[in-house]
C-alpha positions as CSV (number, residue, x, y, z in Angstrom):
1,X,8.5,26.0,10.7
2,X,10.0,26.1,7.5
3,X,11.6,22.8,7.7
4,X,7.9,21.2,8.5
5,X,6.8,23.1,5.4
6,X,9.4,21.2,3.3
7,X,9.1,17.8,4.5
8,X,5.1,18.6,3.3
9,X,5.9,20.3,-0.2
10,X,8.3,17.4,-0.8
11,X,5.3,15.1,0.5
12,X,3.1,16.6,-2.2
13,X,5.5,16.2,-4.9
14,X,5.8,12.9,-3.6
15,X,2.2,12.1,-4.3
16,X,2.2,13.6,-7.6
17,X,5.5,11.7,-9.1
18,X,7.0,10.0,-6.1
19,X,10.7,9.8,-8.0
20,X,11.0,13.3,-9.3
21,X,10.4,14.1,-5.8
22,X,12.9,11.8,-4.7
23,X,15.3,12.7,-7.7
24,X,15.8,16.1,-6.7
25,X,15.7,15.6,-3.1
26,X,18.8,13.1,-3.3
27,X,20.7,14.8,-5.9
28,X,20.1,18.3,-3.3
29,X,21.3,16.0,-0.5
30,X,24.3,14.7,-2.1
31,X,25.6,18.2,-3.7
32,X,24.8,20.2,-0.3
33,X,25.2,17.7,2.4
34,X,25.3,20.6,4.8
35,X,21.8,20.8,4.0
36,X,20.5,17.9,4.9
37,X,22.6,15.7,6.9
38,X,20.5,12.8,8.6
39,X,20.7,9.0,7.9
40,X,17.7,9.1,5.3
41,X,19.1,11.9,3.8
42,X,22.1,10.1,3.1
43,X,20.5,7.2,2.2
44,X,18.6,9.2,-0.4
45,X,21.7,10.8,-1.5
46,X,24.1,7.3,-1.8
47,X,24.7,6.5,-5.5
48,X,22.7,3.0,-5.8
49,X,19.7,4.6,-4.4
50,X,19.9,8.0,-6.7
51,X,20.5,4.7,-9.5
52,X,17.3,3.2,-8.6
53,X,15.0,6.1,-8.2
54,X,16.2,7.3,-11.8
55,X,15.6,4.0,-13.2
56,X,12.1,4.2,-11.4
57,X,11.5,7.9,-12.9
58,X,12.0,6.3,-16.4
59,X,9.5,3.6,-16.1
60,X,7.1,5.9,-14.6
61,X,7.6,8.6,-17.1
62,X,7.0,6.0,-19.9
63,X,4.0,4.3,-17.8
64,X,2.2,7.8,-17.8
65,X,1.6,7.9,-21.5
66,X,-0.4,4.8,-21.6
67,X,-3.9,5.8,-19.7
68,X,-4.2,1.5,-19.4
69,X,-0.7,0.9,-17.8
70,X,-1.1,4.3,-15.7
71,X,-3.8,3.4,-13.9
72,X,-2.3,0.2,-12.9
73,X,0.5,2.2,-11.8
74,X,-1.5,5.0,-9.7
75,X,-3.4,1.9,-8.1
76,X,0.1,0.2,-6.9
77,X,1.2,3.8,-6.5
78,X,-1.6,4.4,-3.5
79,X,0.5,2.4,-1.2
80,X,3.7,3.5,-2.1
81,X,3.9,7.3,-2.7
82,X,2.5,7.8,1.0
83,X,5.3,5.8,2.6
84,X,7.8,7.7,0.1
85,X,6.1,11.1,1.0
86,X,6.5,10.1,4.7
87,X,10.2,8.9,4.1
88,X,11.5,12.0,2.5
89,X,9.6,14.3,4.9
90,X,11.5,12.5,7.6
91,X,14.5,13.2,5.6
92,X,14.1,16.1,5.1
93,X,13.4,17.6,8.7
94,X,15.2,14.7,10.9
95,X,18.7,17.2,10.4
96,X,17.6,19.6,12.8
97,X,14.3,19.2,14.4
98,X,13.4,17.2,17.6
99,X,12.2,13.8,17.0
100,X,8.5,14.4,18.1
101,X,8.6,17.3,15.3
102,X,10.2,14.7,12.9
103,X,7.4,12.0,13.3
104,X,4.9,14.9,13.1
105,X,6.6,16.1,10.0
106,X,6.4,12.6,8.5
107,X,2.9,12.1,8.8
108,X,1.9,15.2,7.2
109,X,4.1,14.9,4.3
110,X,2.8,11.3,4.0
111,X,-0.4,12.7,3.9
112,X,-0.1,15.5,1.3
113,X,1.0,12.8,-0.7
114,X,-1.9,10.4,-0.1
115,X,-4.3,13.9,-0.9
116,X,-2.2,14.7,-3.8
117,X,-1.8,11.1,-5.2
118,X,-5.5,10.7,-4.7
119,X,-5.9,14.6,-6.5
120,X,-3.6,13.3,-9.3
121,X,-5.5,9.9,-9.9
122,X,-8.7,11.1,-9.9
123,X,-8.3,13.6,-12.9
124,X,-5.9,10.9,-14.4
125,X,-9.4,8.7,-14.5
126,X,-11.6,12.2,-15.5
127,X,-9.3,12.7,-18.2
128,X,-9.3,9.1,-19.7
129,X,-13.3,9.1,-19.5
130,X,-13.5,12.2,-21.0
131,X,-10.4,12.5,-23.5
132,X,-10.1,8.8,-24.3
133,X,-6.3,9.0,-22.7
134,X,-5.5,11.6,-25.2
135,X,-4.9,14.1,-22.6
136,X,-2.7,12.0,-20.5
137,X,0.4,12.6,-21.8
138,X,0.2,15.7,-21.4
139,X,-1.0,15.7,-17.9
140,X,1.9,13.4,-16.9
141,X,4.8,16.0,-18.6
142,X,2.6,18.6,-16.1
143,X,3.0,16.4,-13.3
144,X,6.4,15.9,-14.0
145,X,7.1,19.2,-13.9
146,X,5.5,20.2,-11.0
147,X,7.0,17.8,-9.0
148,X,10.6,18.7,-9.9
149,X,9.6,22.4,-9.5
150,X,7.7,21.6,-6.6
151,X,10.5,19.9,-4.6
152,X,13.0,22.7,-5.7
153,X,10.6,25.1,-4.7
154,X,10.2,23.2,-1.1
155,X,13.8,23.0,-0.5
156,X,14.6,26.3,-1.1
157,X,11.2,28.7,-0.7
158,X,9.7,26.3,1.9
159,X,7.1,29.4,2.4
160,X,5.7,29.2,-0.7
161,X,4.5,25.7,0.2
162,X,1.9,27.1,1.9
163,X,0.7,28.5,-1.2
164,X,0.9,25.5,-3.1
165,X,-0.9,23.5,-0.2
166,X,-3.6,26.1,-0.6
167,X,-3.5,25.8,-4.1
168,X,-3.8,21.5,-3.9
169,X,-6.6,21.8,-1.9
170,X,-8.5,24.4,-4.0
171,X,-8.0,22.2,-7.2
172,X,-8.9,18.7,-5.3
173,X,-12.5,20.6,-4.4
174,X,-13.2,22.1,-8.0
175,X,-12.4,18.5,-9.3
176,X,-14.8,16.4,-6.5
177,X,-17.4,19.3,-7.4
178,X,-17.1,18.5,-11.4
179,X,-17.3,14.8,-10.6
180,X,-20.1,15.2,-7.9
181,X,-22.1,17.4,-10.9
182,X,-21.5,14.6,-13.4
183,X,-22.2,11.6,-11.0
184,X,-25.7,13.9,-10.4
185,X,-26.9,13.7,-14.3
């Protein structure tokens, strides 16, 4: 159980700022290969992929503070933070679990990321309507720190996921509520 809970924190990190996520998870992988020690993890943990993802984390953290180029990026992002959340939930359980557990675990995690991604793009829109794109640099240093806190967190306290996926959910419905209540006037 706890290794399905952190294939689906890391797939809700993975939704919020796929290469944090992805960041942390390889760098975990490569420094405690006892931990995880599938093929994808090691793929996530081999040098030009860590290379890669940190080069990604870069242009995304610099893409954030532009509400213009952001949205572009959350729009190509819909397609890819899924597969990501689905690739590092596989990585993350496929050490130790059977393979019918592994494909489960995938699917969830790809889908807390499609919820969170879709969670994190919607108040990325709210807060360009309603700030001008002033807030969004500080929502993406937010973002960015939950999902290095998040992935840390899922690795190590895979319980308190639970919490967290509670926690997701209750902030997606206040946030379709406060659009649904604008929409209305």
């Amino acid at each position: 159980m706890m290794t399905l809970l952190t294939s689906v924190g890391l797939g809700l990190g993975a939704g919020v700022n796929t290469y944090a996520t992805l960041l942390v998870f390889g760098l975990l992988a490569r420094l405690k290969p006892g931990t995880f020690s599938g093929d994808m993890a090691h793929f996530f943990s081999s040098t030009p992929v860590l290379i890669v993802v940190g080069v990604l984390y870069t242009i995304e953290f610099v893409a954030d503070k532009f509400p213009a180029v952001d949205h572009v990026w959350d729009v190509v992002h819909t397609f890819i933070r899924p597969a990501a959340g689905a690739l590092v939930g596989w990585a993350a359980a496929s050490h130790n679990l059977p393979q019918s557990w592994v494909i489960l675990a995938s699917v969830i995690a790809g889908g807390a990321a499609l919820t969170t991604h879709a969670a994190k793009s919607s108040l990325r829109v709210a807060s360009t309507a309603t700030t001008a794109g002033v807030a969004n640099p500080i929502l993406s240093i937010v973002e960015d720190l939950f999902a290095f806190v998040n992935a840390i967190v899922a690795i190590f306290l895979p319980a308190l996921v639970a919490v967290m996926i509670v926690l997701v959910v209750i902030t997606f419905l206040i946030l379709m509520r406060r659009y649904r209540k604008r929409e209305s006037f």
